[in-house]
C-alpha positions as CSV (number, residue, x, y, z in Angstrom):
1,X,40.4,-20.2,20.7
2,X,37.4,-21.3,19.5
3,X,33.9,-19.6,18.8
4,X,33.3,-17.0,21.7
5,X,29.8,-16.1,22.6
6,X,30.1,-12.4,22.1
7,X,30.7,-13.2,18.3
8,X,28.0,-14.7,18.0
9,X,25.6,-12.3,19.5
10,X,27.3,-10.0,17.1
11,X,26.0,-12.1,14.0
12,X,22.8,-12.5,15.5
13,X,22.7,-9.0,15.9
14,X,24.0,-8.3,12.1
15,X,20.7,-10.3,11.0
16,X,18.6,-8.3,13.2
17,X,19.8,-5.2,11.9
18,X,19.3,-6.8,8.3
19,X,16.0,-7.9,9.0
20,X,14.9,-4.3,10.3
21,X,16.6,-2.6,7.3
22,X,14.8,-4.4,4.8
23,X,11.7,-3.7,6.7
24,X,12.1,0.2,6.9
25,X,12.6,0.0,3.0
26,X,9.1,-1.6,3.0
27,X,7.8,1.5,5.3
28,X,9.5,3.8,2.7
29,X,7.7,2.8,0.2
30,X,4.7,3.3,1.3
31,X,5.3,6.7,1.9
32,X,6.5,7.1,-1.5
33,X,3.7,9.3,-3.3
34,X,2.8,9.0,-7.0
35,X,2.6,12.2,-7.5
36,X,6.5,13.1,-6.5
37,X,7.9,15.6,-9.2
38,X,10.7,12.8,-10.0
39,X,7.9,10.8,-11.3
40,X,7.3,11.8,-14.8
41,X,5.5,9.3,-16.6
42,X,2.4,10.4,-14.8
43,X,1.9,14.0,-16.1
44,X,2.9,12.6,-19.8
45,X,1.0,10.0,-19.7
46,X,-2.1,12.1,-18.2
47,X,-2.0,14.6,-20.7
48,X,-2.7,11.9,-23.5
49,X,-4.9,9.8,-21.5
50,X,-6.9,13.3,-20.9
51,X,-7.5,14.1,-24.5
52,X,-9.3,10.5,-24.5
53,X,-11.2,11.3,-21.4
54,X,-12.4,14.6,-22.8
55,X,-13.8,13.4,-26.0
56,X,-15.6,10.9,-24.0
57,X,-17.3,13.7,-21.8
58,X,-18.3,15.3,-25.3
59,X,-19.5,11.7,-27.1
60,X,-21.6,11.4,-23.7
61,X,-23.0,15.1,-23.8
62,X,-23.8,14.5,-27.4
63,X,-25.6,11.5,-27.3
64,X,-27.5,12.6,-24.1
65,X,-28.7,15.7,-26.0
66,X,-29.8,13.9,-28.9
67,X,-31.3,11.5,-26.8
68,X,-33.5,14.1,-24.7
69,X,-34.5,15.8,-28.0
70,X,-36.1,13.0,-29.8
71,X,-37.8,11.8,-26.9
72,X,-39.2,15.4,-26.4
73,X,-37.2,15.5,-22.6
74,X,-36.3,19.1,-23.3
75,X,-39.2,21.2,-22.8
76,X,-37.3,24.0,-20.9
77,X,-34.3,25.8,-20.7
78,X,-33.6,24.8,-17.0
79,X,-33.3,20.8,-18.8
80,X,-30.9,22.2,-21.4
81,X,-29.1,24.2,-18.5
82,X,-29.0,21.1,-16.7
83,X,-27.1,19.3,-19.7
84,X,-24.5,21.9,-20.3
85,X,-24.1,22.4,-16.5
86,X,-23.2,18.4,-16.5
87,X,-21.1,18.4,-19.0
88,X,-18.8,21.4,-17.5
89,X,-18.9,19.4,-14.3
90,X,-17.5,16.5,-16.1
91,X,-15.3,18.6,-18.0
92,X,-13.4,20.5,-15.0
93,X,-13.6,16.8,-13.1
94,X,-11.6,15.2,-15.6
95,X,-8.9,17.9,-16.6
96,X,-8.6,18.4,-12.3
97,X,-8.4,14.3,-12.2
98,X,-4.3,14.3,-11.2
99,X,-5.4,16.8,-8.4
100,X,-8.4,14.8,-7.1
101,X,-6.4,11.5,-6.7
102,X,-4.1,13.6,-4.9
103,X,-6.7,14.7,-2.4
104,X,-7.5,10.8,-2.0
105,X,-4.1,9.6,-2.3
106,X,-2.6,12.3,0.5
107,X,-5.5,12.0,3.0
108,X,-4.7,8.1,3.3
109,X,-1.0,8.7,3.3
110,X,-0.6,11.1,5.9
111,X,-1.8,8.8,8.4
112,X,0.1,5.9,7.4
113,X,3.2,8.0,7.0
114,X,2.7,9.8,10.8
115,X,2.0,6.2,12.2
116,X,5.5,5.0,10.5
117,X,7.3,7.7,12.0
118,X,6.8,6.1,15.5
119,X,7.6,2.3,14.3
120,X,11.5,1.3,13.2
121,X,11.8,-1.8,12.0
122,X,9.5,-5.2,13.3
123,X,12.1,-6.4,15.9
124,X,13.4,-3.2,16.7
125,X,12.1,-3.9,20.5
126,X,13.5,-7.2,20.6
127,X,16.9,-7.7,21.6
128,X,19.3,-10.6,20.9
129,X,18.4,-12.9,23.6
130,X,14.8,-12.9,22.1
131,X,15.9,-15.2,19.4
132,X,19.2,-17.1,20.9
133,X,20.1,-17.9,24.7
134,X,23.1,-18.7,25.5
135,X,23.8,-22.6,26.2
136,X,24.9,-23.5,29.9
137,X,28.4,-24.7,28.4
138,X,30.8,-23.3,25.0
139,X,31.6,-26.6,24.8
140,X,34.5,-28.0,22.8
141,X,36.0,-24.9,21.2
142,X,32.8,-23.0,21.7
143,X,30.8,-25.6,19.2
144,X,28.0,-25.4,21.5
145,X,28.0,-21.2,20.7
146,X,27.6,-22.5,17.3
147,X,25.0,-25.2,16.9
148,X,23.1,-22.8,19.2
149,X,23.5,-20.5,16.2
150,X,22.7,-22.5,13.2
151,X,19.7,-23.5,14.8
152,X,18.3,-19.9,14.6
153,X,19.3,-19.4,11.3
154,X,15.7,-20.8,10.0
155,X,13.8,-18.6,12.0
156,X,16.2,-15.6,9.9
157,X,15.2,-16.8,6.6
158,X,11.8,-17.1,7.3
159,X,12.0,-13.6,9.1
160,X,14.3,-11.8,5.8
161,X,11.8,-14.1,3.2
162,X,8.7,-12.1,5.0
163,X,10.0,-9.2,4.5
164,X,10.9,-9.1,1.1
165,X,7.4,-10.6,0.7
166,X,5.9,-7.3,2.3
167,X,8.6,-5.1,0.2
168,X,7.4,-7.0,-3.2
169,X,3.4,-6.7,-2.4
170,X,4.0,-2.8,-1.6
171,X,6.4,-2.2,-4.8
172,X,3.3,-3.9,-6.7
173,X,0.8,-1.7,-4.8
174,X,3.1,1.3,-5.4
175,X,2.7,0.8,-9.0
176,X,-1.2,-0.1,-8.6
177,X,-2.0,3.5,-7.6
178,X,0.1,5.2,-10.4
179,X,-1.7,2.9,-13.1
180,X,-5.0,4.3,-11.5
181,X,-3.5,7.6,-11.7
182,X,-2.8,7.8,-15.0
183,X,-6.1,6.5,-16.3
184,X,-8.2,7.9,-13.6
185,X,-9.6,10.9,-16.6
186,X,-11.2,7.8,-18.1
187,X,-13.4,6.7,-15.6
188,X,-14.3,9.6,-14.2
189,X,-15.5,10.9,-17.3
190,X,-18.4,8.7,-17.1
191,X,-19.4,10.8,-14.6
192,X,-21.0,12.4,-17.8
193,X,-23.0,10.0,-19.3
194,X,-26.7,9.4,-18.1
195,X,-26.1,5.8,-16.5
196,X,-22.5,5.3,-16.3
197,X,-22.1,7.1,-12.9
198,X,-21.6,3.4,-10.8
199,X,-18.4,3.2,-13.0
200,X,-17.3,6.5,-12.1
201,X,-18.1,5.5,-8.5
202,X,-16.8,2.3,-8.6
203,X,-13.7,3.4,-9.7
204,X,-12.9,6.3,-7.1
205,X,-14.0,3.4,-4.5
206,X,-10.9,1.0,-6.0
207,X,-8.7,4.2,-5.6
208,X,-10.0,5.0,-2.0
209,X,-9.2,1.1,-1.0
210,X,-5.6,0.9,-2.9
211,X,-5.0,3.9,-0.8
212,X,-6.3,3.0,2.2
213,X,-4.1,-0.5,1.7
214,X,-1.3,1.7,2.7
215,X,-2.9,2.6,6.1
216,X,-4.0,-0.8,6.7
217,X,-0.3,-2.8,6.5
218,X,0.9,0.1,8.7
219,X,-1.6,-0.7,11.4
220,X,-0.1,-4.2,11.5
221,X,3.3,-3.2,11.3
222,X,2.2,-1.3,14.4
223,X,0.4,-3.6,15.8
224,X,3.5,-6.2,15.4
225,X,5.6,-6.7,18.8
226,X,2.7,-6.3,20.6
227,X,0.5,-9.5,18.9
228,X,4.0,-11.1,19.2
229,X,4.2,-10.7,22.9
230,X,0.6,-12.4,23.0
231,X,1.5,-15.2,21.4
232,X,4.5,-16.1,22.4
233,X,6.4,-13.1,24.1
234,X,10.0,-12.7,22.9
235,X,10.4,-16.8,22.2
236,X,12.2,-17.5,18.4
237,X,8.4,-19.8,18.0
238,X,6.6,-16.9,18.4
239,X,8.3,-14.2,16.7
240,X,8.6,-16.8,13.8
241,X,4.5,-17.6,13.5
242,X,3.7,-13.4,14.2
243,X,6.0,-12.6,11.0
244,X,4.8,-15.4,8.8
245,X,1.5,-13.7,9.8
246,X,2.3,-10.4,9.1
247,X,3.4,-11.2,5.5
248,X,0.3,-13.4,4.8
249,X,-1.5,-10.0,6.6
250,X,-0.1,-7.8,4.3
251,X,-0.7,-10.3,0.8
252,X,-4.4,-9.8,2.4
253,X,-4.7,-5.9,2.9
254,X,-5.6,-5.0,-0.9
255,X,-9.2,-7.7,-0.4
256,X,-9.6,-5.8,3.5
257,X,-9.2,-2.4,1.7
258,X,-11.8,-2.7,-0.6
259,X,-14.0,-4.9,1.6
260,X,-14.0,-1.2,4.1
261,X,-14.7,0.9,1.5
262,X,-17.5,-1.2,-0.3
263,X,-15.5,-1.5,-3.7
């Protein structure tokens, strides 16, 4: 009778297995891509937000034109080939904008998604004994089994609270990158106007770093047993201080992204 220790290895184990299944939902959604057919609200939404973009190309080509002809700029027909030649590159940017973002979007992706093929779930490569050891004695009707127990049971709230942490930051950043999306015709339509080209480039730089957040929070998911084995091998203390890290890590990962690409 009593609380036998093989029971509660089998709980400890449940949480484990818990713990690592929240965590591959985290590494699935990174790999989810914005562009997947069963998202919808990107091509309807594009094809609006286009429309916008396109009148903006013309607005800038217009008011560049009129600009260069009453200050006498246009002397030649290689200056007004220049103009027109702009404005179709501005043109064919902007209607290709879904596809472009793609190019970004999948170049970052693939890497992060090849790197999470090799990494299931944080503690994974820990077993049970890494976050309970068994007391010297059961004690009266295996109570000592069980105090053992409860006091791990911190160290598995803290563990499940940094995951969802990490799942909630990527569900945010998922949803980042298809707001870009969708408005990207807009800001690269400024590649158009004479003097708005930093916004243009600003804003493929804030794409490039949302994407690249994806690669970055892989990296340390990667990097996690082995920084945990640093600083405290398999004990519950250090396991505990590597995950808290991880998630404060991964609220950090948008400000390294853009820091990298300059944005």
């Amino acid at each position: 009778m009593g609380f036998e220790w093989e029971t509660i290895e089998g709980w400890v184990r449940s949480w484990l297995d818990t713990i690592n299944h929240t965590f591959n939902n985290s590494v699935q959604v990174l790999k989810i891509s914005p562009f997947d057919s069963s998202i919808t609200v990107i091509d309807t939404a594009m094809a609006a937000v286009e429309g916008v973009a396109l009148v903006l190309v013309s607005m800038f080509f217009a008011i560049q034109l009129c600009n260069d002809a009453m200050m006498l700029k246009i002397q030649s027909y290689e200056q007004v080939f220049k103009l027109f030649f702009k404005f179709i590159m501005a043109k064919v940017i902007v209607q290709n904008a879904r596809g472009l973002m793609g190019i970004l979007f999948n170049g970052f992706n693939s890497v992060a998604s090849a790197l999470g093929e090799t990494n299931y779930g944080f503690l994974s490569s820990f077993g049970t004994d890494a976050l309970i050891a068994k007391p010297e004695s059961a004690g009266f009707f295996g109570l000592n089994y069980l105090v053992k127990y409860l006091e791990t049971m911190p160290t598995f709230l803290i563990l499940m609270g940094a995951c969802w942490v990490i799942n909630l930051i990527l569900i945010g950043r998922l949803f980042e990158i298809i707001v870009y999306t969708v408005i990207s015709p807009i800001p690269l339509s400024t590649f158009a106007g004479e003097g708005w080209h930093d916004s243009a480039k600003a804003f493929v730089k804030s794409y490039a770093a949302v994407c690249l957040q994806g690669l970055v929070v892989i990296v340390m998911f990667y990097a996690f047993a082995q920084v945990a084995d640093l600083l405290g091998g398999t004990s519950t203390l250090g396991i505990t201080i590597t995950a808290l890290a991880l998630a404060l890590g991964v609220a950090k990962s948008g400000q390294w992204a853009r820091q990298a690409v300059g944005a």
